[in-house]
N, C-alpha and C positions, 0 to 999 in steps of 0.2 A: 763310579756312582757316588754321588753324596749322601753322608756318617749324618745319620741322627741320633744322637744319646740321647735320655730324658734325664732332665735335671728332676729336683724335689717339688713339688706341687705347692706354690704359696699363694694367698689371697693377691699379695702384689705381683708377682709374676706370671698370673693369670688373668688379672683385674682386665686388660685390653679385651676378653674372649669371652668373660659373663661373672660371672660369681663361684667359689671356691665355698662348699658347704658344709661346715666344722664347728663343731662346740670353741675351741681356741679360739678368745679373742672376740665370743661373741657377745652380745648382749643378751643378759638372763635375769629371772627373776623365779623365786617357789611359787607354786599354785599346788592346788589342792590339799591343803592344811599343810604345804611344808612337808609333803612327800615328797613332790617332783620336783624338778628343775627344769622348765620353759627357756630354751633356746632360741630365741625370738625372731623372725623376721632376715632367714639367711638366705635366702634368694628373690631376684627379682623375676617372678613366674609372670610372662608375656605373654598371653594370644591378641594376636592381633585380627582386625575385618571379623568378626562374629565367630571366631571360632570358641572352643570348649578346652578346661583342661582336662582330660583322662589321666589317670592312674594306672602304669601298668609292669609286667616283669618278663627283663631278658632275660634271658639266658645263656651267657654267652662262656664258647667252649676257649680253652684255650690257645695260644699261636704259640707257632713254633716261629725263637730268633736266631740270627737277623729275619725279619720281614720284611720286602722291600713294600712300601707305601707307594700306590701307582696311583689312587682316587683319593679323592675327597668328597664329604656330603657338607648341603646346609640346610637348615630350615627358614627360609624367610619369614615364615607369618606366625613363628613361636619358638619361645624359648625352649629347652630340652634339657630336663635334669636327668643326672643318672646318681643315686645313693645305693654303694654295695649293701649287701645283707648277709654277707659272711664275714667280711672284716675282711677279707683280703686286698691285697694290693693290686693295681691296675695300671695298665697307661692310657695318656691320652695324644694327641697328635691332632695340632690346631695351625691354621694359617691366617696367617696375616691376609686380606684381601688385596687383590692387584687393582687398583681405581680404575683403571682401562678397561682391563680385559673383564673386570670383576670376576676372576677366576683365581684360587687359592696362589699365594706365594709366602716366603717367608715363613716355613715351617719351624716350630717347635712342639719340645716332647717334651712331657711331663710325668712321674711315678707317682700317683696319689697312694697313701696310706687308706688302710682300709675301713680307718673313720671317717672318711675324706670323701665327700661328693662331689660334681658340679654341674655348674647349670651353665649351658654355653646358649648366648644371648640369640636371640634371633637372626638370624644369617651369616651365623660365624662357619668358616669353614671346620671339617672335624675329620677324624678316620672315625668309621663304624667301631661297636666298643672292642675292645683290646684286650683279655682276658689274661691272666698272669698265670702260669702253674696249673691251675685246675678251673672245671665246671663251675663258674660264680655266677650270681645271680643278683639282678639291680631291678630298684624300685624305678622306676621312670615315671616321670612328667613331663606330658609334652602334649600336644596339641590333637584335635581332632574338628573337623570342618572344610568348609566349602573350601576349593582353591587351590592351586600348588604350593605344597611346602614342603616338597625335597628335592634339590638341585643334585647332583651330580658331578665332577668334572675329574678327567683323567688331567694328574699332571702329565706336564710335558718329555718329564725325566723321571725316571723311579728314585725314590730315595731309600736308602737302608737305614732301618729302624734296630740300633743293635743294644742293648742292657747294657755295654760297656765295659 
């Protein structure tokens, strides 16, 4: 069986799968007399064909590793952010699309930090969320509307997903 480690979570090594959503490195400016700090404009949120964005919260238990990764999801007609709300750490597990078959290949893993969100672009492939250690709990955006927008596909081979 094929070894997935996740590497560290960075805007450029995740740039091909959608946006990485991080104070670090963004654009900011103060509002409200110089209380706050506006972190501007960190992802690109897509619905596409008339859909809605919704606001909403998983909650997602933790896995026990290694995991073997046997499926994959996507959402065609919208983007899909997940930001933690504990600060904890997570994984993520995205595939490159096969242009043939358009069925997920070329998997990578990623550990975001638990400032660390992302928003995987409209049809990216994904594993369902990935919970680290304990009960965490993510803000999601993602789509709501007419149409199908969640594919499914068992890979071909299981891959093991192990912390390393």
């Amino acid at each position: 069986m094929r070894i997935l480690t996740p590497r560290p979570l960075t805007r450029t090594a995740f740039a091909r799968f959608g946006d990485v959503i991080e104070c670090d490195g963004a654009q900011h400016f103060p509002i409200n007399g110089g209380t706050t700090e506006r972190y501007h404009d960190l992802a690109n949120i897509n619905m596409r064909e008339g859909g809605r964005a919704i606001v909403s919260i998983f909650r997602g238990q933790p896995r026990s590793y290694p995991l073997a990764i046997s499926m994959m999801e996507r959402h065609p007609l919208g983007s899909q952010a997940f930001v933690p709300m504990q600060r904890t750490p997570y994984l993520i597990v995205v595939a490159e699309s096969d242009l043939v078959t358009r069925r997920p290949a070329a998997l990578h893993a990623f550990i975001a930090r638990g400032d660390q969100g992302v928003n995987y672009a409209a049809g990216t492939w994904h594993h369902p969320l990935l919970a680290l250690n304990v009960v965490s709990d993510f803000l999601v955006i993602d789509r709501r509307g007419e149409g199908r927008n969640c594919d499914e596909a068992m890979l071909d081979e299981p891959v093991q997903l192990t912390l390393g």
